[in-house]
VEXVEXFI-195882 format. One line per 5 residues: number of its first residue (from 1); for each residue x negated, y, z negated of C-alpha. Coordinates in Angstrom, 1 decimal, always signed. Layout:
# VEXVEXFI-195882
NUM	X/Y/Z  ...
END
This chain:
# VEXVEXFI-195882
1	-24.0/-5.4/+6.2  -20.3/-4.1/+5.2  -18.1/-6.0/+3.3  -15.9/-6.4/+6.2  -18.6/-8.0/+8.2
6	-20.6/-10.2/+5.9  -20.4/-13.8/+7.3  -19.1/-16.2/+4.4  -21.0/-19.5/+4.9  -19.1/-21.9/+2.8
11	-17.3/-23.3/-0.4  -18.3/-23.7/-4.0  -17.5/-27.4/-4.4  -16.4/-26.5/-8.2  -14.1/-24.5/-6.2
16	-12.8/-26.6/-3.6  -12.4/-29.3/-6.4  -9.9/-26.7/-8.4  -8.5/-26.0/-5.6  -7.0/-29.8/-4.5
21	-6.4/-30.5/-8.2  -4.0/-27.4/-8.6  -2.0/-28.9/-5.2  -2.1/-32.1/-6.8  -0.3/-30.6/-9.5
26	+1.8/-28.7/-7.7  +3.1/-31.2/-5.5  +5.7/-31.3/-3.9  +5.3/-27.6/-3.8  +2.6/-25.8/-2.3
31	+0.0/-23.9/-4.0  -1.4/-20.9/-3.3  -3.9/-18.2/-4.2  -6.2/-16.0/-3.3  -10.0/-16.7/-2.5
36	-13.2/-13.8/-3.7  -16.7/-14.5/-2.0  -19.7/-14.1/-3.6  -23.0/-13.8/-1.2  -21.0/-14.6/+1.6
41	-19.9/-18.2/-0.1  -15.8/-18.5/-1.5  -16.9/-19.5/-5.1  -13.5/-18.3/-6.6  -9.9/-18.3/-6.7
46	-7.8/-15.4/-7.3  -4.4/-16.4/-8.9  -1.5/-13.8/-7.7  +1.0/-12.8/-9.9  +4.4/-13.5/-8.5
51	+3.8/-16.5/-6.3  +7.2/-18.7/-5.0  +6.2/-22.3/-4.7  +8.6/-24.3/-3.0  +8.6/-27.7/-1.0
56	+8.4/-25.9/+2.2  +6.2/-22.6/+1.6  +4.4/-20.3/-1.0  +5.0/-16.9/-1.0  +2.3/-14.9/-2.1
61	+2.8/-11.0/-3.3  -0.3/-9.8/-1.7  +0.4/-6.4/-2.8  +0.2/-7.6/-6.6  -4.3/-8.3/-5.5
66	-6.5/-6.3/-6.6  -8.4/-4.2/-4.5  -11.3/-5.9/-4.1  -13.1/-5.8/-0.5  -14.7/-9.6/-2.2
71	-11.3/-11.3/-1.7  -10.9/-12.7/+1.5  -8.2/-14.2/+2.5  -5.9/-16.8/+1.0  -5.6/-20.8/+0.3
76	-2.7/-22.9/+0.5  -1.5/-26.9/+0.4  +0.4/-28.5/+2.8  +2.6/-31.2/+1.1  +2.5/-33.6/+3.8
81	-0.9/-34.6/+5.7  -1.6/-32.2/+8.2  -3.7/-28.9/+7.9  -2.9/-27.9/+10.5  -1.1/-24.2/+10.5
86	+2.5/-23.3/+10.9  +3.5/-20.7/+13.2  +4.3/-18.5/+9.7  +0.4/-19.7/+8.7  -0.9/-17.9/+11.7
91	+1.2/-14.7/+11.0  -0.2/-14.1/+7.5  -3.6/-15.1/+9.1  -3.6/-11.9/+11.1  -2.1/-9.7/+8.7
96	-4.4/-10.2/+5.9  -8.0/-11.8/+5.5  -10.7/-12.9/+7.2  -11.2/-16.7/+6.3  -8.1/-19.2/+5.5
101	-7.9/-22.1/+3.8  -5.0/-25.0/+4.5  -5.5/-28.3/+2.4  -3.4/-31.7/+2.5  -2.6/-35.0/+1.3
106	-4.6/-36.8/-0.3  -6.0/-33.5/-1.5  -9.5/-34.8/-1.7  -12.7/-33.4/-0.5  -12.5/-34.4/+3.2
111	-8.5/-32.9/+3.5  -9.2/-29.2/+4.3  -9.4/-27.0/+7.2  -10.7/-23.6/+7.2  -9.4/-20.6/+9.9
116	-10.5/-17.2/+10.8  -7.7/-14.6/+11.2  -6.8/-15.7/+14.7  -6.0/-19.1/+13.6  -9.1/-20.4/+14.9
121	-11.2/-23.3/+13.0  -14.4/-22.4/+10.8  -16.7/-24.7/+10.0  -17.0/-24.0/+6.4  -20.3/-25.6/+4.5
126	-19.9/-27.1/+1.0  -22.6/-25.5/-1.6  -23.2/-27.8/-4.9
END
């Protein structure tokens, strides 16, 4: 099966752990990075050089990723409690990846939603 096409069946939760304890510490900005499956499960994060945190958005440089067919799309918090995704969310959904990731306060294990590239919800299993 091509890279393009593998099916990624869930989350590390060593991964989804880092990933609410950087947008703890981020907050009240948002953090943001990218996300690398391995056998079709996201068990890393891919820091971007050049990210803009800010109260209202991140901005990643996805030009500054490597190219690397593993990295599939991006995560990001939400400062408030909803992950649900902004209309600018959805745009960057269909431009680059295959699988997002939108987390929120309280930024703990159950605060996380997980798209496809049209915005639509994945259910996502967490591996141990």
């Amino acid at each position: 099966m091509s890279a393009f096409k593998k099916k990624i069946n869930g989350i590390t939760k060593r991964t989804l752990k880092m990933i609410m304890e950087s947008s703890k510490d981020a907050h009240p900005n948002e953090f943001a990075a990218g996300m690398r499956e391995i056998d079709g499960i996201i068990s890393e994060l891919i820091l971007v050089p050049g990210t803009i945190s800010g109260p209202m958005s991140a901005i990643l440089k996805l030009h500054s990723l490597p190219i690397d067919y593993s990295i599939i799309g991006v995560v990001h918090s939400h400062p408030g409690p909803s992950c649900n995704p902004s209309d600018e969310d959805l745009e960057m959904f269909g431009r680059y990846g295959r699988v997002h990731i939108i987390v929120c306060q309280p930024f703990d294990m159950k605060s996380w939603k997980a798209y496809n590239s049209s915005g639509d919800e994945l259910d996502l299993e967490v591996f141990n």
